[in-house]
C-alpha positions in Angstrom: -23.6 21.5 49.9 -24.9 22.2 46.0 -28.2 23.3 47.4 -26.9 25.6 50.1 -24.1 27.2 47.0 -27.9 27.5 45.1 -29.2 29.6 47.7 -26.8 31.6 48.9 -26.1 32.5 44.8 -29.9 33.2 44.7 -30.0 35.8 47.5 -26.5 37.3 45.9 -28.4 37.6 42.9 -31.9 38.8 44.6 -29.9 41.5 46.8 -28.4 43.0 43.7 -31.6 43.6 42.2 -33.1 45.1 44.9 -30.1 47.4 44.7 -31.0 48.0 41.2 -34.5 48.8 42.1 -33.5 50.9 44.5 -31.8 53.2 42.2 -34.5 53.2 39.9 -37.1 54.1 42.2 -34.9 57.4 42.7 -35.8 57.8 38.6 -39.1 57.6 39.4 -39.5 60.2 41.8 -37.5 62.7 39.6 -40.1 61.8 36.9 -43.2 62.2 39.1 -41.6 65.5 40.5 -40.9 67.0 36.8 -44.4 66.1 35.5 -45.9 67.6 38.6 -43.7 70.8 37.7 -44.5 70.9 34.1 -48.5 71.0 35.1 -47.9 73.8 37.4 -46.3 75.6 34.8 -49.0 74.8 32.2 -51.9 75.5 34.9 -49.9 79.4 35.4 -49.6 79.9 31.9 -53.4 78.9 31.1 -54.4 81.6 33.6 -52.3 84.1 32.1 -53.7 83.6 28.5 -57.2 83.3 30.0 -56.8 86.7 31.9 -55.4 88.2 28.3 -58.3 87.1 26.3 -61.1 88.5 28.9 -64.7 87.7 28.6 -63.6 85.3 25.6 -61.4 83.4 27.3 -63.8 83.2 30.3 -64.4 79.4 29.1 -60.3 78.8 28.9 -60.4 80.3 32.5 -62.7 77.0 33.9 -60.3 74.8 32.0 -57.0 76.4 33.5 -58.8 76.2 36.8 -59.0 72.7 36.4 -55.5 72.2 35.2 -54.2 74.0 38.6 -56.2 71.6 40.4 -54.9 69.2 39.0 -51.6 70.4 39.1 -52.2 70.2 43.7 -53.4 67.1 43.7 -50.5 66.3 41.8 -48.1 68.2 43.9 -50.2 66.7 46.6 -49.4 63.1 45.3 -46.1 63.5 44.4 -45.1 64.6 48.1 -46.4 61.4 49.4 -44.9 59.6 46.8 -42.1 61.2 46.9 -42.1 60.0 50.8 -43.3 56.2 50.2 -40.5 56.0 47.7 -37.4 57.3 50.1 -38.8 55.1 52.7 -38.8 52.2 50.7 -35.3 53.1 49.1 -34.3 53.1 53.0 -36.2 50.1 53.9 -34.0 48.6 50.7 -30.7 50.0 51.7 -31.3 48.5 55.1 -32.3 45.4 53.7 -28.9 45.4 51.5 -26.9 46.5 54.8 -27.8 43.5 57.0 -26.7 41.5 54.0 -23.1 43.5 53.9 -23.0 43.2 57.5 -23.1 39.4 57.2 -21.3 38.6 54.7 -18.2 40.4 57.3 -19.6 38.5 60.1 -19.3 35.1 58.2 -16.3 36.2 56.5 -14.1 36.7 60.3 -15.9 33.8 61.8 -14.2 31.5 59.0 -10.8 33.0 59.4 -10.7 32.5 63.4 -11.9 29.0 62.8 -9.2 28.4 60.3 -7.0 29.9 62.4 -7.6 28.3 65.5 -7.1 25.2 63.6 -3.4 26.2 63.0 -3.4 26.6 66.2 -4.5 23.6 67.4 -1.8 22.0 64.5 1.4 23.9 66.3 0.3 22.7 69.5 0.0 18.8 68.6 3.2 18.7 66.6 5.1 19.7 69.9 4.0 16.9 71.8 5.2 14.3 69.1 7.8 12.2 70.6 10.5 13.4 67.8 9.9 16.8 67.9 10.8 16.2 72.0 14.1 13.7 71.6 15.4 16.6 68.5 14.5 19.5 71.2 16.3 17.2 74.7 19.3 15.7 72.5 19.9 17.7 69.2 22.0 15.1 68.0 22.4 14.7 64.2 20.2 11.4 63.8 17.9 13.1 65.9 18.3 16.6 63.8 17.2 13.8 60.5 14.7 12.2 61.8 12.9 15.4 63.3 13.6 17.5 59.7 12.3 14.5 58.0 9.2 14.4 60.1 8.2 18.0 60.0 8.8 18.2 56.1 6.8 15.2 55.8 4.0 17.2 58.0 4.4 20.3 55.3 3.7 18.6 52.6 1.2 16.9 53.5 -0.5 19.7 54.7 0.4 22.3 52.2 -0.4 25.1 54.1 3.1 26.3 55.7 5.8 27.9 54.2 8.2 26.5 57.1 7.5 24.5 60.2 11.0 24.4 62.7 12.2 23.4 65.7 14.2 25.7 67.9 16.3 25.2 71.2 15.5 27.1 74.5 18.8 29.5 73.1 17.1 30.2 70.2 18.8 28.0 67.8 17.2 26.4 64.4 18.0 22.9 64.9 15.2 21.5 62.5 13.4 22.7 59.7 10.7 21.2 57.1 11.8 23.2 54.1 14.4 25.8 54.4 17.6 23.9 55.2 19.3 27.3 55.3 17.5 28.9 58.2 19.5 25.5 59.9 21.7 27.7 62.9 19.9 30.5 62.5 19.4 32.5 66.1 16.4 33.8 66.5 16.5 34.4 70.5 15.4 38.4 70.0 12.1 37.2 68.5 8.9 38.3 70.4 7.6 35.0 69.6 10.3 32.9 70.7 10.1 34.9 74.1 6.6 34.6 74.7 6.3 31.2 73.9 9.1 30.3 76.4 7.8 33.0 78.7 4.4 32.1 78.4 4.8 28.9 78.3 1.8 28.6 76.2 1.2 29.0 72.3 1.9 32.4 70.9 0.5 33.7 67.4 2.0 36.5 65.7 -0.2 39.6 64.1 0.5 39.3 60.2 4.3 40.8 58.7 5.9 39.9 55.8 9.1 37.7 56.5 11.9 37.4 54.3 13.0 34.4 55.0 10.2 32.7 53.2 9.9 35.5 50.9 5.5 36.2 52.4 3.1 37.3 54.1 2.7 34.5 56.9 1.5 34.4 60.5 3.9 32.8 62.8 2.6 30.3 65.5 4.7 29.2 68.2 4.9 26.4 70.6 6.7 25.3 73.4 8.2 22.1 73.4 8.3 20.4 77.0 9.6 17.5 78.7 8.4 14.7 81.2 7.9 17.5 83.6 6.5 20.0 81.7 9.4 21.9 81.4 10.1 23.7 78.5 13.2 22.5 76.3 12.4 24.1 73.0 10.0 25.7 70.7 8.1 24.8 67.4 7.0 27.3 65.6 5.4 27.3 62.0 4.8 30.1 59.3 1.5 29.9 57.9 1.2 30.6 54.1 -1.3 34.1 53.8 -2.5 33.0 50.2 -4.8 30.2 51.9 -6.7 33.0 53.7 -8.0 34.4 50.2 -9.8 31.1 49.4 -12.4 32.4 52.2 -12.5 36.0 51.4 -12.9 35.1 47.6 -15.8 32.5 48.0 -17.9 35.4 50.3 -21.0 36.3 48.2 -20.4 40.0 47.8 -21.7 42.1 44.1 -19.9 43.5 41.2 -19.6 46.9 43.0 -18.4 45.5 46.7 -15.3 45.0 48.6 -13.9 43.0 51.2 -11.1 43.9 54.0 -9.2 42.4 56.8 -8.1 44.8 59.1 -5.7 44.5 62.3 -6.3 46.4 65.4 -4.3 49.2 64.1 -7.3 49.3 61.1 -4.1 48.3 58.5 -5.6 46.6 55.9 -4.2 42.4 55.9 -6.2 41.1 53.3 -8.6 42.4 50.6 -10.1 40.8 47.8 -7.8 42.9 45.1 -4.7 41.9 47.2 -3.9 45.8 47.3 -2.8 47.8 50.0 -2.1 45.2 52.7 0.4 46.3 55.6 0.4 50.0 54.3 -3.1 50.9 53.9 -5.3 52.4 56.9 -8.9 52.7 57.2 -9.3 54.2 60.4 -10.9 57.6 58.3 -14.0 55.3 57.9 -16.9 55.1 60.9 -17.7 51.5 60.3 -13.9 50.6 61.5 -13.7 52.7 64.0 -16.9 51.4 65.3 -14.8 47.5 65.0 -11.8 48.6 66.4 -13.8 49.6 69.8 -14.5 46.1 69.8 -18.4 46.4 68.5 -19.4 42.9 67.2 -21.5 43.6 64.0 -23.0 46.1 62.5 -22.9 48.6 59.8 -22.6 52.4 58.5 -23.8 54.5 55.7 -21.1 57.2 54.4 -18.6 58.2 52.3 -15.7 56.8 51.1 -11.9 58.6 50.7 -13.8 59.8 47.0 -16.9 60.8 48.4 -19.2 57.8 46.9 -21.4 56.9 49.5 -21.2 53.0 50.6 -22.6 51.0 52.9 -20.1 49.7 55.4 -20.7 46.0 56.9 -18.3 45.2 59.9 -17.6 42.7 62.0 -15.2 42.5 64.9 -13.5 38.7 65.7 -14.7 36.6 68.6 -11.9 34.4 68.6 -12.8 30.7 68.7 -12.4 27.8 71.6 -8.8 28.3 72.7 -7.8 30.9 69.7 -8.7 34.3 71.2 -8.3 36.0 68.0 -5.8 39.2 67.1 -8.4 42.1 67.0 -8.8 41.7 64.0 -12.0 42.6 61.9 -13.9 42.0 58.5 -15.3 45.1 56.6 -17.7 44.7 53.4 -18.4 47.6 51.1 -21.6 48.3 49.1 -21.6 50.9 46.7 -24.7 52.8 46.4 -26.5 54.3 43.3 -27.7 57.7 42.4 
């Protein structure tokens, strides 16, 4: 794992001076350009001072000669230059873009995984023979003995602001941590209605809930019987914060950005935690390239300031039984000059 940190840091660090090369080989062809000007101008003012001096500055004339041949094979040399250069800035740029674009690719790819493992938790909790009792008799030993479970199961995983139990009315009868939702009726939920409806679980885009006081994703399961009929549903509110352990380990430079978009192009997640739930970034090509549903790729334009960036996307495949939420991963690259 050490060694595959190492090398991943090393191409971070190897990409970032290729970007600094890049900009510098702009310096370069400015400086080639402007020496190639001064000679022309020297070469034109030679010939003027020969032409004033006549017969005695017939000598001066060869030399001025010279200088303007000089001066077009410089000119000369400088175009092609001046070409090698640009293609090898784009060649660079390109180079730097593939990075950008997967860094986005690996950056959604984590987050479906880690969400299809929350998935995968709501669905195995509401088989557990508890959870099933609580949900068929919601007696009060049953009410303890199901809360007692499923705050155990919070704890332990420390992921979940609240994991509860509800009836097929809609009715809290069991929570992990929030005694006080206890009673609550939350029958005009879209996720209590599609997971009874469905009969299947249901995941929720991301919204900020009040009644754990953050940004959480809510996923839903039913709970069924013998039969396979449903008789309740357990749902869980997955804590936000855990997704910015992946976006802050992705290998991206001083001068990049990372986003999570929905399908909307709101912006979820971002690495300075700005903007989420009210910013859009459907004015930018590479996004509106995701949110057709294009897998990977990326852009070159210009942002809302009008610095041009380089725009790595990548649009979510889902994973195994998790089909993902259209959402998408979008990395920035600032370029120089």
């Amino acid at each position: 794992m050490a060694n595959e940190q190492s090398g991943t840091m090393d191409v971070s660090l190897l990409l970032s001076e290729l970007k600094q090369a890049n900009s510098q080989m702009g310096q370069v062809v400015k400086t080639i350009d402007h020496i190639t000007k001064q000679t022309n101008l020297l070469a034109l003012n030679s010939s003027i001072e020969a032409a004033r001096a006549g017969e005695a500055g017939r000598g001066f004339s060869v030399v001025a000669s010279e200088i303007k041949k000089l001066a077009d094979r410089s000119f000369s040399a400088t175009k092609e230059s001046n070409e090698l250069l640009n293609n090898i800035k784009k060649k660079a740029n390109d180079v730097i873009a593939v990075r950008t674009a997967d860094v986005a690719y690996d950056t959604i790819d984590k987050i479906d995984r880690n969400l299809f493992e929350r998935n995968c938790d709501v669905q195995a909790w509401a088989t557990f023979d508890l959870i099933r009792q609580c949900a068929a008799e919601p007696s009060p030993n049953n009410v303890d003995e199901a809360g007692r479970l499923l705050k155990r199961i919070a704890e332990i995983y420390e992921i979940y602001y609240e994991i509860m139990l509800l009836d097929t009315q809609g009715r809290v009868i069991a929570t992990g941590v929030h005694r006080n939702l206890m009673g609550e009726n939350l029958s005009d939920r879209d996720w209590f209605r599609d997971a009874l409806r469905n009969n299947d679980v249901t995941v929720t885009d991301l919204y900020y809930s009040r009644a754990v006081d953050g940004h959480t994703v809510a996923y839903s399961a039913p709970v069924r019987d013998a039969s396979g009929s449903a008789i309740g549903v357990l749902s869980t509110r997955f804590n936000w914060k855990y997704i910015y352990d992946i976006i802050d380990s992705a290998r991206i430079g001083t001068h990049s950005d990372l986003f999570i978009v929905n399908k909307e192009g709101t912006v979820i997640a971002s690495r300075d935690r700005e903007g989420i739930l009210q910013q859009k970034l459907t004015n930018l090509q590479a996004v509106q390239r995701a949110l057709n549903g294009e897998p990977y790729g990326y852009t070159i334009e210009r942002d809302q300031f009008g610095k041009m960036q380089i725009f790595g996307y990548a649009h979510t495949r889902g994973y195994n039984s998790y089909k993902g939420k259209g959402w998408s991963a979008i990395v920035s690259e600032l370029l120089d000059g």
